[in-house]
C-alpha positions as CSV (number, residue, x, y, z in Angstrom):
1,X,-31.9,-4.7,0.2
2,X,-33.0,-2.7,3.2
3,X,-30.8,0.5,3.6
4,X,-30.5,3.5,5.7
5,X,-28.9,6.4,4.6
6,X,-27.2,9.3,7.0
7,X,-26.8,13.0,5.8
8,X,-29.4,12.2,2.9
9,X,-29.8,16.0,2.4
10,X,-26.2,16.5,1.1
11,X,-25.0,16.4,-2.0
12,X,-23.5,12.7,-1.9
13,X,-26.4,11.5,0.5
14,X,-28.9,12.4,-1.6
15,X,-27.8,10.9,-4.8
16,X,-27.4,7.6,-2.8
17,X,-30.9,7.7,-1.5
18,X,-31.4,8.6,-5.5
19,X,-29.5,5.3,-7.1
20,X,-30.9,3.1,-4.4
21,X,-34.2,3.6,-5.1
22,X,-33.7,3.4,-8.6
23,X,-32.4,0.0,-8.4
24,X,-35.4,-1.0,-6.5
25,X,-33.8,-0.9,-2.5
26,X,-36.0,0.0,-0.1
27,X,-34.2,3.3,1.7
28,X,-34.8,4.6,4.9
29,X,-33.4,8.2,4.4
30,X,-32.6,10.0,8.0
31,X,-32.6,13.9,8.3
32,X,-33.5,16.5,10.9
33,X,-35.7,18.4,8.2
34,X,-37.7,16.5,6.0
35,X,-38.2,19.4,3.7
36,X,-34.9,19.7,2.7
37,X,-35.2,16.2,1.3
38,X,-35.6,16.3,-2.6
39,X,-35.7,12.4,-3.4
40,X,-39.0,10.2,-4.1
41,X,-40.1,6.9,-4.3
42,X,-42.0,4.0,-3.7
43,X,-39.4,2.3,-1.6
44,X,-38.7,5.7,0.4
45,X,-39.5,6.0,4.3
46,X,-38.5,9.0,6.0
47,X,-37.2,9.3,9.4
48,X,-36.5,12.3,11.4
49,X,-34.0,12.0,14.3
50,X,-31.7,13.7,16.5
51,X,-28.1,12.6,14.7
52,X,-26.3,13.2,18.2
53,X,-28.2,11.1,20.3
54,X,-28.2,7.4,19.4
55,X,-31.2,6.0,20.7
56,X,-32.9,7.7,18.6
57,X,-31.6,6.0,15.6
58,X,-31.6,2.8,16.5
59,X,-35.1,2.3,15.4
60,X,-33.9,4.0,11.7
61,X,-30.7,0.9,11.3
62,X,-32.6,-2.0,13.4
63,X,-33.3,-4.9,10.7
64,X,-31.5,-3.3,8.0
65,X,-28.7,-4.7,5.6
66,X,-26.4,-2.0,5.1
67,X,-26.1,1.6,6.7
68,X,-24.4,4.3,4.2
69,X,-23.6,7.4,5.3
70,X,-22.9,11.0,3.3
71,X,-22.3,12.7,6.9
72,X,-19.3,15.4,7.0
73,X,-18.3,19.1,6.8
74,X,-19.9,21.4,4.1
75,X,-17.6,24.1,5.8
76,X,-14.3,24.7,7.5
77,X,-17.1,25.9,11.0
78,X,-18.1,22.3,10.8
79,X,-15.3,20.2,11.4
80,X,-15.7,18.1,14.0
81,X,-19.3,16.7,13.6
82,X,-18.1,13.5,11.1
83,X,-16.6,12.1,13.8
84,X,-19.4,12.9,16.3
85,X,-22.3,11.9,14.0
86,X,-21.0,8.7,12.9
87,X,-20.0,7.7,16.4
88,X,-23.8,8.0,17.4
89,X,-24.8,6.1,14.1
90,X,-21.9,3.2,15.0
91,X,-23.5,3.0,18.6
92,X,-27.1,2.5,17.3
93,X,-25.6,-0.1,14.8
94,X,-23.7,-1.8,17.4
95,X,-27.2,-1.8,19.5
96,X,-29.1,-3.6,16.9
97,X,-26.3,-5.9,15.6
98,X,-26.0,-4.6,12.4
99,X,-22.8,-4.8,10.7
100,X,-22.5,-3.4,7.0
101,X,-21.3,0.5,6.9
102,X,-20.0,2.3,4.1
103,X,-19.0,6.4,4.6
104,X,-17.6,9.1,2.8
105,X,-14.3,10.7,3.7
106,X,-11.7,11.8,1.5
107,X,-8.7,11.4,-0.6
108,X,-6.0,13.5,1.6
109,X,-7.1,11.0,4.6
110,X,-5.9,7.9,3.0
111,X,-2.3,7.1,1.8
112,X,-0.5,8.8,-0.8
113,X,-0.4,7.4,-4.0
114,X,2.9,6.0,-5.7
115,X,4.9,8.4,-7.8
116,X,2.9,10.9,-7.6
117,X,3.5,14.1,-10.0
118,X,5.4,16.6,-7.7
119,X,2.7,19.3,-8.7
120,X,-0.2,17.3,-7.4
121,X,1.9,16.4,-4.5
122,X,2.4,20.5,-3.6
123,X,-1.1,20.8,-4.4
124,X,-2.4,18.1,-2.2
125,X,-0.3,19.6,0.8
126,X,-1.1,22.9,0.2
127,X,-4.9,21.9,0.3
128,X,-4.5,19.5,3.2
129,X,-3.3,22.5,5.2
130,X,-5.9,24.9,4.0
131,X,-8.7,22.4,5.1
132,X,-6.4,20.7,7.8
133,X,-9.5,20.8,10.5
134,X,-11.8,18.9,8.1
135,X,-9.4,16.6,7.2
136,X,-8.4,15.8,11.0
137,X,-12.0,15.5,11.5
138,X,-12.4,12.7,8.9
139,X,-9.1,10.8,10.4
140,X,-11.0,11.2,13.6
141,X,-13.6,9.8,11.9
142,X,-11.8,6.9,10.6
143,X,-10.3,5.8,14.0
144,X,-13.6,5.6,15.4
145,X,-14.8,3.0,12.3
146,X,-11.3,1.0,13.0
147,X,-13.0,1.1,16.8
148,X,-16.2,-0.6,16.1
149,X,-17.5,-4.1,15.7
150,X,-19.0,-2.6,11.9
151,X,-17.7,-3.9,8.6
152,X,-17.0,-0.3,7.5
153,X,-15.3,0.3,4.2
154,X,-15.0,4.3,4.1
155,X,-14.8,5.6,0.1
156,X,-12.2,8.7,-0.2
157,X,-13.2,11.1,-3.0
158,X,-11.1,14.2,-4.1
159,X,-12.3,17.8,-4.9
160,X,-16.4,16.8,-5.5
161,X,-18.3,18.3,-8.4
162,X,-21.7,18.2,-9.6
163,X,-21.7,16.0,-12.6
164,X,-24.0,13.5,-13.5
165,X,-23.5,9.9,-12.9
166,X,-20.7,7.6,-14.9
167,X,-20.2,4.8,-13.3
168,X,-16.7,5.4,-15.0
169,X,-14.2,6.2,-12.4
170,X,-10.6,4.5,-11.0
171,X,-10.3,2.7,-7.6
172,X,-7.8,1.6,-5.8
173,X,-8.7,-0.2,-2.5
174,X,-6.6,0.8,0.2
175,X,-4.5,3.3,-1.3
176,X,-5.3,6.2,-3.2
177,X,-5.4,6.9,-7.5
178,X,-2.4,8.9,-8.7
179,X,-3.1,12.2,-9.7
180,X,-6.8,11.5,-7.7
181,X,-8.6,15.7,-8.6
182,X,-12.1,15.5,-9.2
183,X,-14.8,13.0,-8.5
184,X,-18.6,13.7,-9.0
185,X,-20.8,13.4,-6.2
186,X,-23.4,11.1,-8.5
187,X,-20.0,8.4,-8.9
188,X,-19.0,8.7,-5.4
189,X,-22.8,7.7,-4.0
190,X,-22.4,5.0,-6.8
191,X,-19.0,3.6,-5.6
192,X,-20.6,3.3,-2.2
193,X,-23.8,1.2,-3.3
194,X,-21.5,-0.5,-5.3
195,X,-18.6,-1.4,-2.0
196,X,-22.4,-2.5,0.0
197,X,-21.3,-6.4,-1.5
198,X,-17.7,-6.1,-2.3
199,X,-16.0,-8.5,0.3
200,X,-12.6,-6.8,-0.6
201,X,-13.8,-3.4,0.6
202,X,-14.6,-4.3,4.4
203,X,-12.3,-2.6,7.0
204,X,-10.8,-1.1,4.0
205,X,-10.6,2.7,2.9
206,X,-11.1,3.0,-0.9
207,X,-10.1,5.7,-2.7
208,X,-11.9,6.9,-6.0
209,X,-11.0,9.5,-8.5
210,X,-11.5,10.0,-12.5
């Protein structure tokens, strides 16, 4: 398949730019500096664009099958730019009629899981109000998806670690896994190539967890 990848300098970005071209996509990786971009391959094509204006990207999603996109936070001083990057990507999308977009978000913006142990139900509301602004940014995030004319499905990790890939992980499509902690950034860029061709995934958030 022909993919595009958003934010492919982050963590999760970058090990989906990673997998894909491992499994023999060709990857269109979008970043504002090329240099911070560690992937290679065969199959890679660089494009550098502003992320906040939308013509600009049109020419990095026209023709391709599926957009993914690792864009978000890395800080509390971010919030806000998930929702504003991602609308400029849907708009550029919407421009070139193409439909297939899966995004990152996370497990505190989806719905909370049945019975839930009351210590990871403190903890979760405890962290939710620590990183409220990142969290609102994400929901705002998620309205704008619900919006557009995409197929979106928008994968909902908790706490991220480094770890190497698994491909061994829980998943419950809209809803969230009880007692959802940890996910590693490698299984979360793999649950997102993997939701590109799942039918049940579109318009759908999807939470992942260990």
């Amino acid at each position: 398949m022909k993919l595009t990848v958003f934010g492919a300098t982050g963590g999760v970005g970058g090990e989906i730019v990673r997998q894909a071209l491992a499994k023999g996509h060709e990857v269109t990786a979008v970043v504002r500096d090329p240099a911070r971009l560690s992937a290679t391959g065969a199959g890679l094509e660089v494009f550098r664009a502003d992320l906040k204006d939308p013509e600009s990207l049109r020419g990095a999603v026209a023709g391709r099958d599926a957009v993914l996109s690792g864009l978000g936070a890395r800080k509390k001083a971010d919030a806000g730019i998930a929702a504003e990057l991602t609308r400029s990507v849907v708009h550029a999308m919407e421009a070139e009629g193409v439909r297939r977009l899966v995004v990152v978000s996370a497990a505190p913006v989806g719905p909370p899981p049945e019975r839930q142990p009351p210590a990871d139900r403190i903890a979760g509301v405890l962290v939710s109000r620590i990183l409220k602004s990142v969290y609102d940014d994400l929901r705002a995030m998620e309205a704008e998806l619900a919006r557009s004319a995409t197929d979106w499905t928008s994968v909902r990790p908790p706490r991220l670690q480094d770890k190497s890939a698994t491909g061994v992980y829980r998943r419950v499509v809209g809803g969230t896994p009880v007692s959802a902690r940890f996910m590693g950034r490698a299984d979360v860029a793999h649950a997102m190539l993997a939701a590109i061709d799942d039918l049940a995934t579109v318009k759908q958030g999807v939470g992942v967890a260990y």
